[in-house]
One Martini backbone bead per residue (centre of mass of N, CA, C, O) as a GRO file, in nm:
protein
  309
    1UNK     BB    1   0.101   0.032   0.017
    2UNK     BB    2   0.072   0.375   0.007
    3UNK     BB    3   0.142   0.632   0.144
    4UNK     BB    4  -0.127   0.794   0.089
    5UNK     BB    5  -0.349   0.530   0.129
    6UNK     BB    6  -0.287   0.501   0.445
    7UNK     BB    7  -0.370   0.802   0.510
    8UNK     BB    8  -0.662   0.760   0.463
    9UNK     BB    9  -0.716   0.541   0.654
   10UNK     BB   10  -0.682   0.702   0.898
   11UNK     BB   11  -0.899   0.869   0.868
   12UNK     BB   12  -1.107   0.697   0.890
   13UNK     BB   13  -1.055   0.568   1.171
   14UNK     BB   14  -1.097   0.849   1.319
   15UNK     BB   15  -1.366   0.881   1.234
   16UNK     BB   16  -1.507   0.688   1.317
   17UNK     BB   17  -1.448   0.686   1.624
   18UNK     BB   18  -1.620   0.913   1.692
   19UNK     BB   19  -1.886   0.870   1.579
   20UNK     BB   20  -1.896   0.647   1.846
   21UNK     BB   21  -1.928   0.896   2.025
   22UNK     BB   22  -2.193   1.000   2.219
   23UNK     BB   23  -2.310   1.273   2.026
   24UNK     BB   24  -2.140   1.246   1.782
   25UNK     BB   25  -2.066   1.404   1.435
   26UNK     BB   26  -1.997   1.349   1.124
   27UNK     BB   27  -1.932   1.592   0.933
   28UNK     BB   28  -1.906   1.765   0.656
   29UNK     BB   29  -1.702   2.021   0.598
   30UNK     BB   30  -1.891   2.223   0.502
   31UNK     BB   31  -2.050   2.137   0.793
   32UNK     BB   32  -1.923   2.291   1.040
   33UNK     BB   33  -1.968   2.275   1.408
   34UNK     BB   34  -1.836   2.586   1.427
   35UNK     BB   35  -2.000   2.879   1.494
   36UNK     BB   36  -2.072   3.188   1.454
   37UNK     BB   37  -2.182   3.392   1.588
   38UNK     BB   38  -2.464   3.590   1.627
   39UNK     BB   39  -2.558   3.943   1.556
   40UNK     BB   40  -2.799   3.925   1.740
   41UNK     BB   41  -2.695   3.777   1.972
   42UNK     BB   42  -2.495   4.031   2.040
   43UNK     BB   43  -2.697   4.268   2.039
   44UNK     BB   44  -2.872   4.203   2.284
   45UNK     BB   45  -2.645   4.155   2.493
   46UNK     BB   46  -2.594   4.433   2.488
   47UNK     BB   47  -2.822   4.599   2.557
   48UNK     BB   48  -2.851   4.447   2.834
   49UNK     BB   49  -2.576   4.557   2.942
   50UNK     BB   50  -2.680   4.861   2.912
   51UNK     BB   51  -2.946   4.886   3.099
   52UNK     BB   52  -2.793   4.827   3.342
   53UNK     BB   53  -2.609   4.990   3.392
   54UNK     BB   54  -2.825   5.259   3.346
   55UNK     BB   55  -2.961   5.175   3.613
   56UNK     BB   56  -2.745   5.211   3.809
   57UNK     BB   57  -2.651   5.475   3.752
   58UNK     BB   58  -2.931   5.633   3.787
   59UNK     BB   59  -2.945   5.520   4.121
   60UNK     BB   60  -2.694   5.650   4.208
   61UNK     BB   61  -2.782   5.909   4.138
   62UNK     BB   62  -2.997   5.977   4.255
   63UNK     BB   63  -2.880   5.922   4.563
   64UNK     BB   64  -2.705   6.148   4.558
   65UNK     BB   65  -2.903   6.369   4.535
   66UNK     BB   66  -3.057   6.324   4.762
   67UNK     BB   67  -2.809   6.408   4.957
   68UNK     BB   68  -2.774   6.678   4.852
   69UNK     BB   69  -3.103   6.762   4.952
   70UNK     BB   70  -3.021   6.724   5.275
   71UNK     BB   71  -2.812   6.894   5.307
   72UNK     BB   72  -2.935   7.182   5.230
   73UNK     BB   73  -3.216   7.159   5.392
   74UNK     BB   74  -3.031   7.157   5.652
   75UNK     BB   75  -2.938   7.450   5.565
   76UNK     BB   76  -3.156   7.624   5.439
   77UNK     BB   77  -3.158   7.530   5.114
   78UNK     BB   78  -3.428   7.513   4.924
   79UNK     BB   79  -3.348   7.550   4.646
   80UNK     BB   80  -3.113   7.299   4.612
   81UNK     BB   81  -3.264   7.121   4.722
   82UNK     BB   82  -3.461   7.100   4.524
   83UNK     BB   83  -3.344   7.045   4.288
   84UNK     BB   84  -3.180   6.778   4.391
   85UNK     BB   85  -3.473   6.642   4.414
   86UNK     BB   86  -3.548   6.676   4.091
   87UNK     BB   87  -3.309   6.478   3.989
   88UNK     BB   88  -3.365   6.224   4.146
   89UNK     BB   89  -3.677   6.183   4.032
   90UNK     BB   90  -3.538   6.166   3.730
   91UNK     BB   91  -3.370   5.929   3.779
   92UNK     BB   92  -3.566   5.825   3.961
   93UNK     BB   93  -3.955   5.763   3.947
   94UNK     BB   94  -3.961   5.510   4.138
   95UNK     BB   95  -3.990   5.677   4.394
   96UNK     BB   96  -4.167   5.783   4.641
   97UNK     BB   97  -4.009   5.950   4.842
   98UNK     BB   98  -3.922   6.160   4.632
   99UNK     BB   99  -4.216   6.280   4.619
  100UNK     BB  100  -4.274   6.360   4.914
  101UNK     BB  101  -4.058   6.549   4.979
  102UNK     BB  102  -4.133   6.763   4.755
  103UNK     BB  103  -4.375   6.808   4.881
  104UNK     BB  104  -4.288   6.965   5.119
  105UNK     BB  105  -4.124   7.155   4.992
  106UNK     BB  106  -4.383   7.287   4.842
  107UNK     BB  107  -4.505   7.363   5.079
  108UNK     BB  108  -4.288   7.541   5.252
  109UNK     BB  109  -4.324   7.744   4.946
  110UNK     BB  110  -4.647   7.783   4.874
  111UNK     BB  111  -4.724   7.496   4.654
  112UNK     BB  112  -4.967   7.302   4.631
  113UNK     BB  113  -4.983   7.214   4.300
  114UNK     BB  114  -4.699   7.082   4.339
  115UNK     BB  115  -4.798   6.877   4.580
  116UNK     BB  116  -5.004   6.732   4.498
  117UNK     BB  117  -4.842   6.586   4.269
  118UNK     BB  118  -4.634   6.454   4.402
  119UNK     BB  119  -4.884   6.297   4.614
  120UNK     BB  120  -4.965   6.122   4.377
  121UNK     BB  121  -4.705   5.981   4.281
  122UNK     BB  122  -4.674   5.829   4.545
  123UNK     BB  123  -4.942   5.695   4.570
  124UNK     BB  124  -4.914   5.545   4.298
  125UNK     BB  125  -4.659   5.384   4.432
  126UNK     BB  126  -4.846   5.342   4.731
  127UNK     BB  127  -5.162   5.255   4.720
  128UNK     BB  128  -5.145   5.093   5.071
  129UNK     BB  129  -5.023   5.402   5.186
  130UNK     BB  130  -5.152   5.587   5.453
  131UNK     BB  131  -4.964   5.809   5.430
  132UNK     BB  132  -4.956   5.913   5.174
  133UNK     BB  133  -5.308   5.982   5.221
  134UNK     BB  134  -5.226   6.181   5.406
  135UNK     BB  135  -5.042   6.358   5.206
  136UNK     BB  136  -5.308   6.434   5.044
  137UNK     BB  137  -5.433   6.574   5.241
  138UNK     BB  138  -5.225   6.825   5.327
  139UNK     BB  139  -5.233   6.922   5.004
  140UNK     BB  140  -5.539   6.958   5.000
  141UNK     BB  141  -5.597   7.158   5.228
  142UNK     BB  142  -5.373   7.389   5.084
  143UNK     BB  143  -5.563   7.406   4.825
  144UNK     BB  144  -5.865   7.387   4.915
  145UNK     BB  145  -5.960   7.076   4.937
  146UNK     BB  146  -6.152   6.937   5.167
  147UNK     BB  147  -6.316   6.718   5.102
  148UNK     BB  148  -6.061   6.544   4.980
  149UNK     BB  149  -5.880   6.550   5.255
  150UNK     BB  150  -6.097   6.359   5.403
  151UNK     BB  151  -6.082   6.108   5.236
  152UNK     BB  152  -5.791   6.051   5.286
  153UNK     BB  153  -5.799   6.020   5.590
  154UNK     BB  154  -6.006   5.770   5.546
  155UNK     BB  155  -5.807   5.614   5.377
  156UNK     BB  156  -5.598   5.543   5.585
  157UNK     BB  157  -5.801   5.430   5.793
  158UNK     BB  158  -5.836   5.195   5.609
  159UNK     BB  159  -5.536   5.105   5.533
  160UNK     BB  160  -5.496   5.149   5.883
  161UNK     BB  161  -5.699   5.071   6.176
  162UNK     BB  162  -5.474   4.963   6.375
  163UNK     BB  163  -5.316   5.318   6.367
  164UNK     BB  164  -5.404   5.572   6.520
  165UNK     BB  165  -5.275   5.793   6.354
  166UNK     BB  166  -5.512   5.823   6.150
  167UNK     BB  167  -5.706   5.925   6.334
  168UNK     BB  168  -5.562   6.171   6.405
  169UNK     BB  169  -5.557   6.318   6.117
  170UNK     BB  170  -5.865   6.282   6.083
  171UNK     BB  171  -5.946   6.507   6.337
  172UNK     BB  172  -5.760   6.750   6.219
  173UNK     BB  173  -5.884   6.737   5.936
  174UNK     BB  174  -6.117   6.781   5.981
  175UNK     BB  175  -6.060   7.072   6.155
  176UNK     BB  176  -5.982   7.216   5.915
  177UNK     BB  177  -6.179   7.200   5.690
  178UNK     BB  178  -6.362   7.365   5.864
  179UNK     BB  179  -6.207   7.626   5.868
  180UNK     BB  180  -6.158   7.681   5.583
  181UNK     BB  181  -6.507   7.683   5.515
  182UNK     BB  182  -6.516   7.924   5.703
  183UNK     BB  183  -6.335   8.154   5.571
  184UNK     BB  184  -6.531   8.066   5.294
  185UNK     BB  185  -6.846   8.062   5.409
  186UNK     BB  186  -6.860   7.757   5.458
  187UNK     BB  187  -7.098   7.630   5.684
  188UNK     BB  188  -7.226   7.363   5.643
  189UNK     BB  189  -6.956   7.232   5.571
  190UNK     BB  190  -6.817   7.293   5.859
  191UNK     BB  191  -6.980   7.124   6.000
  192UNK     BB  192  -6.962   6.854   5.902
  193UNK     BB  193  -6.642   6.845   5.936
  194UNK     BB  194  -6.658   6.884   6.242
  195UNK     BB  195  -6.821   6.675   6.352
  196UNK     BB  196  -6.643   6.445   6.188
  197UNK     BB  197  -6.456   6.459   6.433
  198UNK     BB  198  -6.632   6.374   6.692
  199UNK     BB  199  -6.668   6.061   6.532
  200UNK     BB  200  -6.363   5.893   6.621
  201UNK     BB  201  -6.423   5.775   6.899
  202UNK     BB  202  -6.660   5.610   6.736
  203UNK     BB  203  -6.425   5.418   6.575
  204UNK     BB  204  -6.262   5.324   6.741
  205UNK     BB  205  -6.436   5.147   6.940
  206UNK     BB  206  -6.547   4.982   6.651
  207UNK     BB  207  -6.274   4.833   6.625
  208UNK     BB  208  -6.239   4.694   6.901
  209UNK     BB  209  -6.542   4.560   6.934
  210UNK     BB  210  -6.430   4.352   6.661
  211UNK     BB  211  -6.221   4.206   6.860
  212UNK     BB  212  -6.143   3.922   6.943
  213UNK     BB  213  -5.976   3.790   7.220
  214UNK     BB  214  -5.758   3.705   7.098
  215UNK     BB  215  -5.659   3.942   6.964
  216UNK     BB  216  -5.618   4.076   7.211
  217UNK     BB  217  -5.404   3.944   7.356
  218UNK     BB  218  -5.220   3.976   7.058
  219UNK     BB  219  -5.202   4.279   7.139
  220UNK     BB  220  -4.818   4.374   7.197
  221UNK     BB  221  -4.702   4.608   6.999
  222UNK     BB  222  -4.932   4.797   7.101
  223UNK     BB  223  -5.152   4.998   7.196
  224UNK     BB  224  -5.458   4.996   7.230
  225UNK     BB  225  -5.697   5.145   7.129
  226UNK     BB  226  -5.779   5.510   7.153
  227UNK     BB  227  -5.840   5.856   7.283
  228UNK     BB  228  -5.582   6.056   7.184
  229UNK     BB  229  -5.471   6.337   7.186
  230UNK     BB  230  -5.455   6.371   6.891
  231UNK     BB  231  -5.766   6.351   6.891
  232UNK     BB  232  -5.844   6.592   7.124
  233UNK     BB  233  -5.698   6.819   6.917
  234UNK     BB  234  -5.909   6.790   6.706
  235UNK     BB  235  -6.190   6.814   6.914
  236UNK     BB  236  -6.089   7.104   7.005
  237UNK     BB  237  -6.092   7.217   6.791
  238UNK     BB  238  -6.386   7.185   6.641
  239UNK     BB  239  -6.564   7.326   6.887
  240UNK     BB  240  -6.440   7.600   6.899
  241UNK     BB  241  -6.593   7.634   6.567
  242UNK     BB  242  -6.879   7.529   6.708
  243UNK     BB  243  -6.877   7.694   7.016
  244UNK     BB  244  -6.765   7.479   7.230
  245UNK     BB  245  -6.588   7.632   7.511
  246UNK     BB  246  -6.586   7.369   7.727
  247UNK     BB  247  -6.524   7.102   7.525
  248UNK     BB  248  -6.295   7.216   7.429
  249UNK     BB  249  -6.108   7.231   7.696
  250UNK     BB  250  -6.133   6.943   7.763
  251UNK     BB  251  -5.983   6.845   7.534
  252UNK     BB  252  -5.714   7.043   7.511
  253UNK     BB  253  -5.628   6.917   7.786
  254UNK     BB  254  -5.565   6.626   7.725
  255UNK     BB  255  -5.347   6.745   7.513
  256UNK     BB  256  -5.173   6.791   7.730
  257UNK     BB  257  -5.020   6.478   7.782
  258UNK     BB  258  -4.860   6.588   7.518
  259UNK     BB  259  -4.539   6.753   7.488
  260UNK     BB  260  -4.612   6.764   7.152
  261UNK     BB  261  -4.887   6.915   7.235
  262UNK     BB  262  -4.881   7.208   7.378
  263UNK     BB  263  -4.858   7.443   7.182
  264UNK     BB  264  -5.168   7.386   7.046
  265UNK     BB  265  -5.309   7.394   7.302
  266UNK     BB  266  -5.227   7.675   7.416
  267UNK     BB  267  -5.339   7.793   7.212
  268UNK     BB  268  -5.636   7.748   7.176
  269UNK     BB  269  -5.702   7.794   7.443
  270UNK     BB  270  -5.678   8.098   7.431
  271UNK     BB  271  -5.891   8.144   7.221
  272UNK     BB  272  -6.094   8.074   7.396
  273UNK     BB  273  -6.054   8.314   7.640
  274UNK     BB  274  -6.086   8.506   7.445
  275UNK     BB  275  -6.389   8.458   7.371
  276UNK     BB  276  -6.400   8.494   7.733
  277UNK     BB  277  -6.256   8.762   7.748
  278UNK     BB  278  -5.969   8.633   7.882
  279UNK     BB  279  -5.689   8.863   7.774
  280UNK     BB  280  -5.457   8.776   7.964
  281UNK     BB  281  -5.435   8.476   7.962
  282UNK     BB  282  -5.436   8.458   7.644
  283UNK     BB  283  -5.138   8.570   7.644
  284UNK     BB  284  -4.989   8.376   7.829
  285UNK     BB  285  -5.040   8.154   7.658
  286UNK     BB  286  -4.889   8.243   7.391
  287UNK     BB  287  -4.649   8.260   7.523
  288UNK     BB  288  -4.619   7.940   7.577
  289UNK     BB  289  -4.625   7.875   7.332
  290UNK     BB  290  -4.392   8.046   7.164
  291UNK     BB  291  -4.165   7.918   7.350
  292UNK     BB  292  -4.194   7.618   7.181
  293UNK     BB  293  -4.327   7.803   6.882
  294UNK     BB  294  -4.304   8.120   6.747
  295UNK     BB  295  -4.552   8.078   6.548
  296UNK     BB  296  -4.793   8.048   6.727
  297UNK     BB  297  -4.841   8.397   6.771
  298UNK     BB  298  -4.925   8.421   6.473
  299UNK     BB  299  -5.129   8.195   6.462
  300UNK     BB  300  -5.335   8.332   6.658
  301UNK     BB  301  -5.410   8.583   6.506
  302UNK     BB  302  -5.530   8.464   6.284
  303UNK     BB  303  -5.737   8.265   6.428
  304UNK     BB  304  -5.922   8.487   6.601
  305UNK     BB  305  -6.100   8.561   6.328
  306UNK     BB  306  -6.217   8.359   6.310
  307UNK     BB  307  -6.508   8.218   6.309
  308UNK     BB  308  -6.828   8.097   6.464
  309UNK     BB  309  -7.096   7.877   6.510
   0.00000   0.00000   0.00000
C-alpha cells in the first residue's frame, strides 16, 4: 500500500472512531460543527449589558442627589434642596419617597399644586400607603381642597385601621377642613367637617369592639387603639370652631397630656379664653406657646379672626 492511501486509511478510522462516541456526529467539512457567533444575539446581549448599566447608573445619580438635597435643606437651603431632589426624581421616578420629599418641600414654600401633584405621584406608586393617603389630605386642605382631604384622611384609615396615627390625622384633618370652610363663608359644610372630627372616637371604639378576644390577647406590639391626645386636639379644634367652648377646653386639657402637642393646646386654650372676654389669659397662654414654638403667635393672630359657628 501506497504511502498516500495508508494516510487516507488513517483518517477514515479516526473519523469512525469519534463518530461512535455517543453524541458526535462527523458532518461533512463544509458544514463544520463550530459556528460563528450570530450578530443578532451579540446585539441583544449588548443592550441587555448597557440597559443593566444604565439602570445602576441612574439608581446612583438619584441616590447621590438625593444625599446632596438633604444636605441643603439641613442647611435651609431650599432652592438647592428642590433642585437636587428634582433631578433624584427625575433619575429614579419610580421612588416614591423622593416625591414625598418634594411635596414637603412645596408645601413649605406655599406651591401647594406642584405638592398635590408629587403626593399623587408617591400615592400612584405605594398604593396600599396610609403615609402616603395622608400626606394627600396635607396637600389637599394646603390647596383649599377640603372635601377631598377629608376623604384622603378617611383612606388612610381604611387602609392601616388599626394604627392610631391615622385616626389622629383623620380628626385634625376634619378640624382644618371645617375651618377652612368657614373662613371661606361655607358654614355648612363647615359644619359637617367639624362635626366629623367628633365622631372619631366612636370609629375607635367600634374598631376595638369589633375585635375578638384572642386577638385581644395577642394585641401586644403596640397599645390597644384608644382615644389618644392626638385625637383629643382634633375634636378640641373642632368643638371651639363649632362654639362649644367647655367641650373645646376639656377636649384640649387632654391633649396636653402629650408634651409633644402642648404648644397648639396652650394656642387653642388662649382661642378659647379669648373667645371668653379673658385677655390676659389668653395673652400668657400665647407666651408659653411661643416658647414651646415662635410661629404659635403669629398663628394665634391669624385664628382668633376665624369666625365661629
Amino acid at each position: 500500500m501506497s504511502k498516500k492511501a495508508r494516510h487516507k486509511k488513517t483518517i477514515s478510522i479516526v473519523a469512525k472512531d469519534i463518530a461512535q462516541v455517543p453524541g458526535n456526529k462527523v458532518q461533512p467539512a463544509k458544514k463544520s460543527g463550530v459556528h460563528p457567533p450570530k450578530p443578532v444575539a451579540l446585539a441583544a446581549a449588548t443592550v441587555a449589558s448597557a440597559i443593566v448599566f444604565l439602570f445602576a447608573f441612574f439608581l446612583a445619580s438619584a441616590g447621590s442627589y438625593a444625599s446632596q438635597a438633604a444636605g441643603y435643606l439641613q442647611q435651609g437651603n431650599v432652592q438647592q434642596g428642590l433642585a437636587a431632589m428634582q433631578k433624584a426624581a427625575a433619575y429614579n421616578p419610580f421612588n416614591a419617597d423622593y416625591h414625598t420629599v418634594l411635596m414637603r418641600i412645596y408645601l413649605s414654600m406655599g406651591r401647594p399644586q406642584q405638592a398635590m401633584e408629587e403626593a399623587r405621584r408617591a400615592a400612584a406608586l405605594s398604593r396600599y400607603s396610609a403615609g402616603r393617603q395622608a400626606d394627600l389630605a396635607r396637600a389637599s386642605l394646603a390647596a383649599g381642597r377640603y372635601a377631598g382631604a377629608v376623604a384622603y384622611a378617611h383612606r388612610a384609615v381604611e387602609l392601616a385601621p388599626y394604627q392610631i396615627a391615622w385616626y389622629e390625622a383623620l380628626a385634625t384633618t376634619c378640624a382644618a377642613a371645617g375651618r377652612g370652610e368657614l373662613q371661606a363663608g361655607n358654614r355648612d359644610a363647615a359644619r359637617r367637617h367639624l362635626e366629623e372630627a367628633l365622631k372619631v372616637p366612636e370609629m375607635i371604639q367600634a374598631r376595638v369592639a369589633g375585635l375578638g378576644e384572642e386577638e385581644k390577647k395577642l394585641w401586644t406590639v403596640a397599645p390597644m387603639l384608644s382615644v389618644t391626645p392626638g385625637v383629643h386636639l382634633g375634636m378640641g379644634q373642632a368643638r371651639y370652631l363649632l362654639g362649644d367652648l367647655p367641650g373645646a377646653e376639656k377636649s384640649l386639657q387632654a391633649a396636653m397630656q402629650d408634651n409633644q402637642l402642648k404648644g397648639e393646646a396652650y394656642l387653642w386654650i388662649a382661642l378659647v379664653r379669648e373667645k371668653q372676654g379673658k385677655t390676659e389669659e389668653a395673652k400668657k397662654l400665647v407666651k408659653e406657646a411661643g416658647q414651646i414654638n415662635k410661629s404659635l403667635e403669629a398663628a394665634f393672630q391669624q385664628l382668633k379672626v376665624i369666625p365661629t359657628l
